[in-house]
N, C-alpha and C positions, 0 to 999 in steps of 0.2 A: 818726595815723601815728606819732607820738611813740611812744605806748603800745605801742602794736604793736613798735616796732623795741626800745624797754626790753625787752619779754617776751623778744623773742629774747635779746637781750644775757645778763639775768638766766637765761637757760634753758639757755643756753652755756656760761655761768661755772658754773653747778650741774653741767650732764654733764662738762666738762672735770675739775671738780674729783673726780667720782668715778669716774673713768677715770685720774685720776695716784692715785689711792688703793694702788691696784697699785704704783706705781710710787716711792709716797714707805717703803711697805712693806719691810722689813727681811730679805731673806734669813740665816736664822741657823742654826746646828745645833745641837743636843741638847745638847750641855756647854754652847753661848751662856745656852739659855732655860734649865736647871737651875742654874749658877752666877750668873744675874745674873735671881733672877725678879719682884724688884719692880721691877727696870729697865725691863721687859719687857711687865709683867702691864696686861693691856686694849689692848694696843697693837695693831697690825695687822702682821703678822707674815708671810714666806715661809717653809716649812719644805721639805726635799726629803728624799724616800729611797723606802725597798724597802715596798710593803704587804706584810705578816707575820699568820700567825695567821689568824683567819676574819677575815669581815665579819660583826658582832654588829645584826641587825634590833631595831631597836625602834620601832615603829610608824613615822612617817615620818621618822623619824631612821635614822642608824647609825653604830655605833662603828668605827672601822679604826685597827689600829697602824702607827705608818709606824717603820722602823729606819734611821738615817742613817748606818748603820757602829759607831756606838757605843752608842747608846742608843735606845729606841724611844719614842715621844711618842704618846698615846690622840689621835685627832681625832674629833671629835662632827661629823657631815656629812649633809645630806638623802640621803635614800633615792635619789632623785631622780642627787644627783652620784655617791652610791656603787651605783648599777648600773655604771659605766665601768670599774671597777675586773672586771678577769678575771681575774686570777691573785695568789693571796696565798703568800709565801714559806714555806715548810716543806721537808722532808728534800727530797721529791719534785719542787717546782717552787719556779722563782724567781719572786718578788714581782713584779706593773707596778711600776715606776718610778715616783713621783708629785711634783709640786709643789701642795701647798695654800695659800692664802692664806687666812688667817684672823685671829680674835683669839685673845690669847695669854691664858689665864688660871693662874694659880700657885696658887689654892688657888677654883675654881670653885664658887659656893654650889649652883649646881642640879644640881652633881655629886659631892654629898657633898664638898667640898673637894678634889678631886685636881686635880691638874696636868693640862690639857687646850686644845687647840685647839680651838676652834669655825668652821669650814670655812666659809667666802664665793665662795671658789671651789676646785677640784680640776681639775689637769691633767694627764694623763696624757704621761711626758714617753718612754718604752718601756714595750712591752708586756712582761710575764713569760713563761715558756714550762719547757714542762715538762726537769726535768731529770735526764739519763742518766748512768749509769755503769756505766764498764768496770770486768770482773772481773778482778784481778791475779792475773797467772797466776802469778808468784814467791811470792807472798803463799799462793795456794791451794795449789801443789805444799808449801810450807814447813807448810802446816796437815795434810796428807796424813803428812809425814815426822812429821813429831811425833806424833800421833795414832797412827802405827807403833810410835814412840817407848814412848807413853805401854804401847800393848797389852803391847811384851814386856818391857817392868819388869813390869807387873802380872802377865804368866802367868810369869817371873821368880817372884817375891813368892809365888805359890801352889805352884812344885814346892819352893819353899825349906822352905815352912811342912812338906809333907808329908815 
């Protein structure tokens, strides 16, 4: 009975302990982990922002850039977390939103040395969605005048010559 109740105890204290892992975890942004990176480097880390760019397959890994306003950070992420990931930011559509948890590495050896997070977990905090834009009509009528503009200087410029 002893044994038994140790196992629990010891079995409690290991899941509690990696369930505050999350928790003991440092939310930080881009200029944090770029200005302070041996502070940082191995540590377990929260990062948030916009996925940007593709998602880069490489066997059962994959790369995603997340931008957090100022700077973009590579996360290295199973294949697996990065299928959640729907929409990545470019002209056309805005990025999902993400929160990664992961380790922080400042000069990663299995990554040729760059700067990279290695993903533990990804959360999808909004989705992205595609995005529209209106034509200015001030803008377009002012392209129209000029481009008038522009024709009669040039046939201008040709009765001058003759």
């Amino acid at each position: 009975m002893k044994n038994n109740f140790s196992l629990i105890l010891i079995n409690l204290f290991i899941l509690g302990f990696f369930s505050l892992q999350h928790a003991w975890a440092q939310n930080l942004t881009s200029n944090d982990l770029i200005q302070h990176t041996k502070k940082y480097d191995g540590k377990t880390v929260v990062y948030r922002g916009e996925a940007i760019g593709d998602v880069m397959g490489r066997g059962n890994f994959a790369w995603v850039n997340i931008h957090d306003g100022n700077n973009a950070i590579a996360i290295w992420v199973s294949s697996d977390l990065a299928k959640e990931i729907q929409f990545t930011g470019n002209y056309k559509t805005q990025g999902d939103i993400l929160e990664v948890t992961g380790i922080f590495y400042r000069n990663c050896l299995e990554h040729g040395g760059d700067l990279d997070i290695h993903a533990q977990t990804l959360k999808k905090i909004s989705a992205g969605r595609i995005v529209s834009y209106k034509i200015d009509l001030i803008k377009l009528k002012l392209i129209f005048i000029l481009f008038g503009v522009l024709l009669l200087i040039w046939i201008l410029t040709l009765f001058r010559r003759k």
